[in-house]
C-alpha positions as CSV (number, residue, x, y, z in Angstrom):
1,X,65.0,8.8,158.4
2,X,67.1,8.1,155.2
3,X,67.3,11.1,152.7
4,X,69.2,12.2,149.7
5,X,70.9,14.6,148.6
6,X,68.2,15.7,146.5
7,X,65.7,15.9,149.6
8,X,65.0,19.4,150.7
9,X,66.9,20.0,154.3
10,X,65.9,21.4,157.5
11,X,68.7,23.6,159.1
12,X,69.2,23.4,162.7
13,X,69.8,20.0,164.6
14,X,70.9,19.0,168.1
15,X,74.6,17.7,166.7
16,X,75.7,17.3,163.3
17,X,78.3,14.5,162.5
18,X,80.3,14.5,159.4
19,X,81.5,11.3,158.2
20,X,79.9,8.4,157.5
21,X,82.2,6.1,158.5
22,X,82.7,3.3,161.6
23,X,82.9,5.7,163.9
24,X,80.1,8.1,162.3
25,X,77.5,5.1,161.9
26,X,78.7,4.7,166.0
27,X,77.9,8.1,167.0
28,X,74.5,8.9,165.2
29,X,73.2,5.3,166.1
30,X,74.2,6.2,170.0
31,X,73.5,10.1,170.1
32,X,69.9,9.5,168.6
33,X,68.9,7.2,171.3
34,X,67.5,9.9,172.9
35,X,64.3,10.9,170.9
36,X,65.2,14.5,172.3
37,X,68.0,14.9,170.8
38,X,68.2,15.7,166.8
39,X,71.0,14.2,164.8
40,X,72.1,14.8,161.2
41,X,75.1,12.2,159.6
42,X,76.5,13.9,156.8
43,X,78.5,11.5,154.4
44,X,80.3,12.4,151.4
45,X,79.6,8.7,149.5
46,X,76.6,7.1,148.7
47,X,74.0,5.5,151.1
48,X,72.5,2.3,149.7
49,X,70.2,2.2,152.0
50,X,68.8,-0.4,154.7
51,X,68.5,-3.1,152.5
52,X,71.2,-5.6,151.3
53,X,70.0,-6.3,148.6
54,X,70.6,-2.8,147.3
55,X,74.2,-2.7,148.0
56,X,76.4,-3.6,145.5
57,X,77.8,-7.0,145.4
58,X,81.3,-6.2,146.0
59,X,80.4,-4.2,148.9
60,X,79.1,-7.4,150.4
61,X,81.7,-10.3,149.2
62,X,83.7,-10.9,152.5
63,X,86.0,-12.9,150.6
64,X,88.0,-9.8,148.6
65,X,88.6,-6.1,149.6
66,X,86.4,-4.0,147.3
67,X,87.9,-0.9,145.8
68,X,85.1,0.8,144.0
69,X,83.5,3.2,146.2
70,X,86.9,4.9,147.6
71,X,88.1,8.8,147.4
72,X,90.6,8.2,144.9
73,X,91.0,5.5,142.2
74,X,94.3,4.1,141.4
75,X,96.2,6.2,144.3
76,X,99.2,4.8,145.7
77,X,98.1,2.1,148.4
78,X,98.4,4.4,151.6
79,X,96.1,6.3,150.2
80,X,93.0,4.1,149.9
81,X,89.8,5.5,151.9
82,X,86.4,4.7,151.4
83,X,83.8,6.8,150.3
84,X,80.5,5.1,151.2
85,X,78.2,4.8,154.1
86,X,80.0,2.6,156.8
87,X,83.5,3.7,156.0
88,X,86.1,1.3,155.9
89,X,84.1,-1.4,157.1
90,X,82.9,-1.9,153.8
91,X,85.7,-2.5,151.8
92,X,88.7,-4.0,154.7
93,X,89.3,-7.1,155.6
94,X,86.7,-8.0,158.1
95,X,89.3,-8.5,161.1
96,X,88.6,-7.7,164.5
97,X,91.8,-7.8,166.7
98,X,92.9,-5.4,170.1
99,X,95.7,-4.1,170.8
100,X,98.1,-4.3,174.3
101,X,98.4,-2.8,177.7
102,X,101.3,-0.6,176.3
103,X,98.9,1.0,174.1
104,X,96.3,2.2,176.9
105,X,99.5,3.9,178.4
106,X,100.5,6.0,175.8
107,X,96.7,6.7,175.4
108,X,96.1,7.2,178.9
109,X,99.3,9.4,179.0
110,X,97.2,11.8,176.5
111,X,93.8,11.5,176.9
112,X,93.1,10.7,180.5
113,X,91.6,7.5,183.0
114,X,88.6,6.9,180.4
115,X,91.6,5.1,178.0
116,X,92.6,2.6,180.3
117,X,92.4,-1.2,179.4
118,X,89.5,-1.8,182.0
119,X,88.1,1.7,181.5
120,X,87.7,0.8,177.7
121,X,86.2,-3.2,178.2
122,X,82.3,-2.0,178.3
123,X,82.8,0.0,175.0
124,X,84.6,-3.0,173.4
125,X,81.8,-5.9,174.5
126,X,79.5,-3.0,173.5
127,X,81.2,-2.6,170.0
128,X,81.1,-6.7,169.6
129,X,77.3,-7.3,170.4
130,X,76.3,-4.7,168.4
131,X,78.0,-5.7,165.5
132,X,77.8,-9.1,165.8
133,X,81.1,-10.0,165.8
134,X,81.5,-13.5,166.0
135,X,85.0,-16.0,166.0
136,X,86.4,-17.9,162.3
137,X,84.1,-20.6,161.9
138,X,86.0,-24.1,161.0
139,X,85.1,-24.5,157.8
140,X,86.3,-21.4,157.1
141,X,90.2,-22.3,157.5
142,X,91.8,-23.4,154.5
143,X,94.5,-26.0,154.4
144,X,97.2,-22.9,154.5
145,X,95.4,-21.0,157.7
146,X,95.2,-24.7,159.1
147,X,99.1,-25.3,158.6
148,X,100.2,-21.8,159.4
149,X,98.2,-22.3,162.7
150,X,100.4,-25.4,163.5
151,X,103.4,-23.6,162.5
152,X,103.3,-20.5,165.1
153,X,103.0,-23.5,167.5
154,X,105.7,-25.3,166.6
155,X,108.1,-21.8,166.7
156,X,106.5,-21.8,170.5
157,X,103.7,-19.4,170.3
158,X,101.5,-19.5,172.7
159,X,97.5,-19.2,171.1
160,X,96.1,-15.9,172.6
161,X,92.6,-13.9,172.5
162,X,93.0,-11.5,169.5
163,X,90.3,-9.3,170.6
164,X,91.7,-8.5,174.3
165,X,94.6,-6.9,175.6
166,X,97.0,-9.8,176.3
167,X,100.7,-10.8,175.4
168,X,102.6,-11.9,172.6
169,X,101.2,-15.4,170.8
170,X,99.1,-16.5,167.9
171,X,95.4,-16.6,167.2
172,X,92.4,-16.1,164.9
173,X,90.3,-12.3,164.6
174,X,86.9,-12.1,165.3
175,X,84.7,-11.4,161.9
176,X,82.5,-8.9,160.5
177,X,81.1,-11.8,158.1
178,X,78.6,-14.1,157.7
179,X,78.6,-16.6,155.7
180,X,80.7,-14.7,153.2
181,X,78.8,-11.4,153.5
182,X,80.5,-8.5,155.1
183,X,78.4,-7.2,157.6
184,X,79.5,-3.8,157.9
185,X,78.8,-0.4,160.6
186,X,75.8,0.7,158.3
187,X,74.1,-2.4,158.6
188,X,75.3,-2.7,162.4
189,X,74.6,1.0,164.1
190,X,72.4,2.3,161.6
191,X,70.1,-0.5,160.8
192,X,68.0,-0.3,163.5
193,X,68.1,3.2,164.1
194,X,67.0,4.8,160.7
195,X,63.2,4.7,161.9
196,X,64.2,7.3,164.2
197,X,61.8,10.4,163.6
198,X,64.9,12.2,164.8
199,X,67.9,11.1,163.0
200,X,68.8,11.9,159.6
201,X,70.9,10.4,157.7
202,X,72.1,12.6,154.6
203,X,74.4,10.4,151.8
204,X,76.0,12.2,148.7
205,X,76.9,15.4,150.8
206,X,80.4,16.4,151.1
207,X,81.3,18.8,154.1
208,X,83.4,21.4,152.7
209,X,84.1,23.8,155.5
210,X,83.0,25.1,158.9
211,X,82.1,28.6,159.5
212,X,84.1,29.6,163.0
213,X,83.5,32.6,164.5
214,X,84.4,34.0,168.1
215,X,85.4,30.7,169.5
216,X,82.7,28.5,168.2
217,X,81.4,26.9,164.9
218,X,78.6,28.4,163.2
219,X,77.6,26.5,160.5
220,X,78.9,23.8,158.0
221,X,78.6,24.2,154.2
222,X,77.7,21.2,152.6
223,X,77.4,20.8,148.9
224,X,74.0,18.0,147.4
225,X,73.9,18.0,144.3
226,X,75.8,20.9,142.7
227,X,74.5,23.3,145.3
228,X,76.1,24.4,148.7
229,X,73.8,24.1,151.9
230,X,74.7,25.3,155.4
231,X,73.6,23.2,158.1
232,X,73.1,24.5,162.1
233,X,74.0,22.8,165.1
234,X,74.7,23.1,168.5
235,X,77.7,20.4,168.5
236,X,79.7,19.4,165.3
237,X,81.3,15.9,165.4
238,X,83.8,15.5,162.7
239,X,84.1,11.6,162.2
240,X,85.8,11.9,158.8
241,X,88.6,9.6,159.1
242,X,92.3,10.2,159.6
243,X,92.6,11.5,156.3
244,X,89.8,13.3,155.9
245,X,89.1,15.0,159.5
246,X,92.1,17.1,159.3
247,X,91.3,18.5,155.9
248,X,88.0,19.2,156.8
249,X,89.5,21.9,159.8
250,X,92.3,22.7,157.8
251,X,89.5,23.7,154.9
252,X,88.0,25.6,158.2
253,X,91.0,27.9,158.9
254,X,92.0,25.4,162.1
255,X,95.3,24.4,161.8
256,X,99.2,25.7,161.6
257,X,98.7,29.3,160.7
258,X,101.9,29.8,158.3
259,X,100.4,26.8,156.5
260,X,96.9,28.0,156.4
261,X,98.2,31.6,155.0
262,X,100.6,29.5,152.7
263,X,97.3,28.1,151.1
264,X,95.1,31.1,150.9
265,X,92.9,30.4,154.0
266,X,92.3,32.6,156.8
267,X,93.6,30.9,160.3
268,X,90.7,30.5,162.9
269,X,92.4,29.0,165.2
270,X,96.1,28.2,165.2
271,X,96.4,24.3,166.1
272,X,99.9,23.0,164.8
273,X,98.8,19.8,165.1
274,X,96.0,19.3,162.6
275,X,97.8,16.7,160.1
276,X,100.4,16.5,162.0
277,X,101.4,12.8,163.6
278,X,100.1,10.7,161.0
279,X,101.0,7.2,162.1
280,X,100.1,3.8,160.1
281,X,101.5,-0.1,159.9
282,X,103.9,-0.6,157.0
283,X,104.7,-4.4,156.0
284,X,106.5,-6.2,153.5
285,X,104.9,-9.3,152.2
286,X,107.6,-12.5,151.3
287,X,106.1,-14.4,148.4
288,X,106.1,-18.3,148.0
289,X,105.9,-20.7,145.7
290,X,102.1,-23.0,146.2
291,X,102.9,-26.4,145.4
292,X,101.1,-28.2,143.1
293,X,98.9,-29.7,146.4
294,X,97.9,-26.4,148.0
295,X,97.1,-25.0,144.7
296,X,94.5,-28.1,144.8
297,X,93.5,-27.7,147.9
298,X,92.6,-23.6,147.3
299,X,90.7,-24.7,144.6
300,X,88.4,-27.0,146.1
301,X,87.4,-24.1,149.2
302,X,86.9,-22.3,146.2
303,X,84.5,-24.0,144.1
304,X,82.4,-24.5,147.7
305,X,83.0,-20.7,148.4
306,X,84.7,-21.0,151.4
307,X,88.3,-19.7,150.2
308,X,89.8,-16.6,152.5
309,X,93.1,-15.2,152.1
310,X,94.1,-15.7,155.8
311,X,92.5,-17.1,158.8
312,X,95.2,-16.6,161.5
313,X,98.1,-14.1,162.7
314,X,100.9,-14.2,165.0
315,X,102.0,-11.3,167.2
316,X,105.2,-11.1,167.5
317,X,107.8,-8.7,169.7
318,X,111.4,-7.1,168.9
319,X,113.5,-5.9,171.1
320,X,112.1,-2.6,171.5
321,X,108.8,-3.8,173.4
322,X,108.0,-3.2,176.7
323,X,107.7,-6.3,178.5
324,X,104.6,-8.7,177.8
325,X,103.4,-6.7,174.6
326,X,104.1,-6.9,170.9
327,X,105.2,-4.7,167.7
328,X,105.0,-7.2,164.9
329,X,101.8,-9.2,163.1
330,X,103.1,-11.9,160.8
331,X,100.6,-12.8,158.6
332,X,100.3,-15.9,156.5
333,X,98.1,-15.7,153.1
334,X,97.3,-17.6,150.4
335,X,94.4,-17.6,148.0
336,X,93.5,-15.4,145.1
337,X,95.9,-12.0,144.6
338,X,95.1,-9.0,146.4
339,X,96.4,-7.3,143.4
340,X,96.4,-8.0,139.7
341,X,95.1,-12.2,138.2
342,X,96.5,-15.2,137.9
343,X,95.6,-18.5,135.7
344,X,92.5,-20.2,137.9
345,X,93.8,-22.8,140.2
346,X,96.9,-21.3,140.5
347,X,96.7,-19.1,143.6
348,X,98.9,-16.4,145.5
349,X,100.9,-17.4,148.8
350,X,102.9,-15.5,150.9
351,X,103.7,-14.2,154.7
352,X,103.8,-10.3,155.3
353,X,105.4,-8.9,158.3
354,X,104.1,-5.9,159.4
355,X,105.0,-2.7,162.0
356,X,102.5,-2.5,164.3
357,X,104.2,0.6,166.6
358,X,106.0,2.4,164.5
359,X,108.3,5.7,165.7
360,X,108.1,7.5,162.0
361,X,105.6,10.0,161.5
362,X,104.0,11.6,158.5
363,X,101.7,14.2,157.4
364,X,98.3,15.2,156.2
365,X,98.2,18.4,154.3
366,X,96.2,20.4,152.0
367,X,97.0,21.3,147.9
368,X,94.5,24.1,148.0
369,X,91.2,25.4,149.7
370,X,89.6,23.6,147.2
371,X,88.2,20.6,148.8
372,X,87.7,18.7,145.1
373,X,91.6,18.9,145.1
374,X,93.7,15.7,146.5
375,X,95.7,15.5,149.8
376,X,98.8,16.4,150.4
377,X,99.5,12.9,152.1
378,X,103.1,11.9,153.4
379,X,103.0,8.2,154.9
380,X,106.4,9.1,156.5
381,X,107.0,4.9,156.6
382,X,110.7,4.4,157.8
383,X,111.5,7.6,158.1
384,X,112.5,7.6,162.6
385,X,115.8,9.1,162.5
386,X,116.8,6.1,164.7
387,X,115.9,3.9,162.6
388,X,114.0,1.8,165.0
389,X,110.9,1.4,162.4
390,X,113.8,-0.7,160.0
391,X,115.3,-2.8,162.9
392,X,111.7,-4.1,164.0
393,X,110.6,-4.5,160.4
394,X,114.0,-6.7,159.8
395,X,112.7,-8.4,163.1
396,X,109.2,-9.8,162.1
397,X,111.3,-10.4,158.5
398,X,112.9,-12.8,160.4
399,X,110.2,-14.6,161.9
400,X,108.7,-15.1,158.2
401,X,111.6,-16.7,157.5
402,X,111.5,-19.2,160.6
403,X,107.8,-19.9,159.8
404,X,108.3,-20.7,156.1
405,X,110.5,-23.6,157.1
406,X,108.5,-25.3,159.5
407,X,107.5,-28.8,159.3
408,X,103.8,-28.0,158.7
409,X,104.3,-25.3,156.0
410,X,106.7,-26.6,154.1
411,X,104.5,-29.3,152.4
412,X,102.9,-26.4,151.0
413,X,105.5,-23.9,149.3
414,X,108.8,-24.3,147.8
415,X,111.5,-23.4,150.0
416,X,112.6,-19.5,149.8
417,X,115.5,-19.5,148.4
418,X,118.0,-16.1,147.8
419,X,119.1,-13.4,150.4
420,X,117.0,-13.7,153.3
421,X,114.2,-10.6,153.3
422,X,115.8,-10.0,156.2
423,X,119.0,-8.8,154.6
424,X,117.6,-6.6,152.1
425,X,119.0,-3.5,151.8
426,X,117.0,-0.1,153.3
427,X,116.3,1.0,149.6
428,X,115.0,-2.8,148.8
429,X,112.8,-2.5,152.0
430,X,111.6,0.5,151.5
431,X,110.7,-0.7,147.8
432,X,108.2,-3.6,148.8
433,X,107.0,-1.5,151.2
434,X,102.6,-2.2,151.1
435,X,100.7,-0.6,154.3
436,X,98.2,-2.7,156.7
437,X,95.5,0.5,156.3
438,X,95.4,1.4,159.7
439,X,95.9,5.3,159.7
440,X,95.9,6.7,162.8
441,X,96.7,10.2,165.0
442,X,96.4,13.6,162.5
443,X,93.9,15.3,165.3
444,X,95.6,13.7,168.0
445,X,94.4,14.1,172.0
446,X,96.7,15.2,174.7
447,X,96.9,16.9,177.8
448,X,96.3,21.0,177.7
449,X,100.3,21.4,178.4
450,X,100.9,19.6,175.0
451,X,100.8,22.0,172.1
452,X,101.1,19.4,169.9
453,X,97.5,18.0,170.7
454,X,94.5,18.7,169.0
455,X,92.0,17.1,171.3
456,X,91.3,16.3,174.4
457,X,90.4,12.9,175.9
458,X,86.2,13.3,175.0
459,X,87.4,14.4,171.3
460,X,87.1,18.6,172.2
461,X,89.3,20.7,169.8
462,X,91.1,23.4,171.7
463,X,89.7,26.7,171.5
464,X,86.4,26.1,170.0
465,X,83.8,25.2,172.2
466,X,81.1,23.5,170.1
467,X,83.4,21.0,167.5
468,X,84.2,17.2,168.7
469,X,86.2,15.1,166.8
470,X,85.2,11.0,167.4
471,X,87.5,8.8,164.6
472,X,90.7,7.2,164.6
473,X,92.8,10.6,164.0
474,X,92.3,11.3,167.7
475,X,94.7,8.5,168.4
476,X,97.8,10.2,169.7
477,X,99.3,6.6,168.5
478,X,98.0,3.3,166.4
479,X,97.1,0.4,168.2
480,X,99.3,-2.9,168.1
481,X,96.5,-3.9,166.1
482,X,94.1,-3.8,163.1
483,X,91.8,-0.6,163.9
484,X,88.3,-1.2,163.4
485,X,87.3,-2.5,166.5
486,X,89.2,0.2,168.8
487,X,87.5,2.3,166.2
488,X,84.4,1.0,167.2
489,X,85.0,1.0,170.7
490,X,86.4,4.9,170.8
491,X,83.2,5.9,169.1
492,X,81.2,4.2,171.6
493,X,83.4,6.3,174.6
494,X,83.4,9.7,172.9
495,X,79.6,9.3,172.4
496,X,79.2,8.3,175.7
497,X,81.3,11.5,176.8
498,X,79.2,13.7,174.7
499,X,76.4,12.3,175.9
500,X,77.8,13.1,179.6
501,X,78.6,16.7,178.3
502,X,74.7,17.5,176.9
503,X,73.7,15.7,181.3
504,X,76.2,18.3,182.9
């Protein structure tokens, strides 16, 4: 049952989720399965409804990454979050890739047995079906994603499964899209599950708080439409993104306590680790020159519609891997800028290399206890004291270099020419920095001797016994890979774990 915020609303539900993101649209489609059980998704944006042909046509274009229905207009890149009903999956890039066994340990390491490669399979397979993911058709690579393909084999890649734990190589995502239309967690989880008598789905309603008292949350306050409304639940499930998850407790009085006095809130419960550990994929994208043949070639897929930015990646491993995984994606591109125009037929190519496991660390904080005010958000990019993040980063560099002068690519582009990007200085680097948007770890689970952690491995917060949290900020640390799909999959386990909870 769809309603707005205008509806009138009833007060106490089974579990209330707040976020209407990947991982929300994941939990209310899974927790409502059980006609028993009443469920309430809060999201802040709007909800377009079941019908495509009510969403708005950027929304839909696989072919571009929309940036209309975000938190924040013209913010600094790092900053980009969506603020619509399915989350990011409406306005990324459609890719679909998994990370390596190195990752499951470290998660494992936190959160327990039920992170492990094999443990985490069923959810993945489950995640795939249900969205519909399917492999990049052929007509859908362009003469560059065709080339760059032939180029990672020629610098001795192997071709690997993207969407499985595996070793260093090459490959193509699985997609999101069909026939140009992004097909995204709304449509996916929610489609199906609207009808439910028992689920409610409540778009244009901001969660600005949660009342905590004696150990437990008893309400949220929600404001629709110029008014605040409390809703009741026996569970809360914050799925509010790795940005906005932490703010939401921090807004609650959960959080460090000198920081919670500092802005004018009353601690609850004293968690340093709320906004602590942010953790996301910097890059640096190396530009090149089309020739006059590939900008020909761009422009035929796109007078038949078929022109996409990239097709393909490589993973790629420095020297600070354990053996058999990866830290690096090196991404070729070319098609129409991701930012700003150019003349048509003349397109945009370049590779990016970006950090895929990077040892920096930032920070999510609030301005005030005003929740209309912006984040206090610190990427922390390059910032390991080591200086392990810059070393990799000059690795994949590298890489771009090699693959730029291979036999297929070089057709294509003009030679670089100039210092090597490899050899840029730390100020230059840090200059042309751009981010992969894969924000990850500011609620993060760990094991009760950690006093860092925030969670444990089902998504509990410490010291409140009725508040989950079930989105990518639970990620003690980011995936060797883009994040929606272990998004999708981690919703999909911490429902499942929720749904043991309710059995026990």
């Amino acid at each position: 049952m769809t309603r707005t915020a205008a509806d009138g609303l009833r007060s106490g539900y089974d579990v209330v989720i707040l976020g209407g993101g990947v991982a929300g649209c994941v939990a209310a489609s899974r927790l409502s399965e059980d006609p028993a059980r009443t469920v309430c998704l809060v999201e802040a944006g709007p909800d377009y409804g079941p019908e495509q042909e009510a969403w708005p046509r950027p929304l839909l274009d696989a072919r571009a990454l929309p940036r209309t229905d975000v938190w924040e207009r013209g913010a600094a890149v790092h900053r980009i979050r969506a603020r619509v009903l399915g989350g990011s999956s409406c306005v990324n890039g459609c890719w679909h890739t998994w990370g390596s066994h190195a990752d499951h340990a470290q998660w494992t390491a936190a959160g327990g047995p039920r992170w492990s490669a094999d443990a985490m399979a069923p959810y993945r397979a489950r995640a795939v079906e249900q969205m519909g993911l399917r492999p990049v058709p052929d007509r859908e690579f362009s003469a560059w994603s065709r080339a760059a393909l032939a180029a990672a084999h020629e610098l001795g890649y192997q071709e690997v499964d993207m969407a499985a734990p595996g070793e260093p190589g090459y490959g193509t995502p699985l997609l999101n899209a069909h026939d140009g239309l992004r097909w995204n967690a709304a449509f996916g989880y929610l489609g199906h599950a609207r009808s439910r008598p028992n689920l409610t789905v409540l778009g244009g309603a901001l969660a600005e708080r949660l009342e905590v008292r004696d150990g437990r949350v008893r309400s949220v306050e929600v404001a629709v439409s110029g008014r605040r409304e409390r809703l009741t639940a026996d569970t809360y499930l914050v799925a509010a993104g790795t940005f906005g998850s932490p703010a939401l407790l921090l807004r609650s009085g959960i959080g460090p306590a000198d920081q919670l006095r500092a802005t004018g809130i009353r601690p609850e419960v004293d968690l340093p680790g709320v906004g602590a550990n942010l953790s996301d994929q910097p890059g640096v994208f190396v530009p090149l020159a089309p020739t006059a043949e590939l900008n020909s070639a761009l422009a035929a897929r796109q007078r038949d519609g078929e022109l996409y930015v990239s097709r393909m990646l490589i993973r790629a491993a420095s020297a600070h891997c354990p053996p058999g995984s990866w830290d690096l994606h090196v991404l070729p591109s070319a098609g129409d800028p991701l930012f700003g125009r150019l003349p048509p037929g003349e397109y945009e190519a370049g590779i990016s290399a970006f950090l895929m496991k990077p040892a920096s660390r930032g920070r999510v904080r609030l301005r005030s206890a005003d929740p209309a005010d912006p984040l206090d958000i610190d990427s922390g990019f390059l910032t390991d004291p080591e200086g392990r993040d810059t070393a990799t980063l000059r690795t994949g560099l590298a890489v771009v270099e090699r693959l730029a002068a291979t036999s297929p690519l070089r057709p294509l582009v003009a030679p670089l020419t100039g210092r090597p990007s490899q050899d840029l200085s730390d100020e230059e680097l840090r200059a042309r920095l751009g981010t992969y948007w894969h924000p990850v770890g500011t609620c993060a689970m760990g094991r009760p001797d950690d006093p860092a952690a925030v969670t444990d491995g089902e998504g509990r917060v410490r010291g409140l016994s009725n508040l989950r949290v079930a989105d990518a900020s639970v990620l003690p640390t980011v995936p060797a890979a883009n994040t929606q799909l272990p998004v999708l999959a981690l919703a999909e386990l911490l429902a499942d774990a929720l749904k043991e909870a309710d059995s026990r």
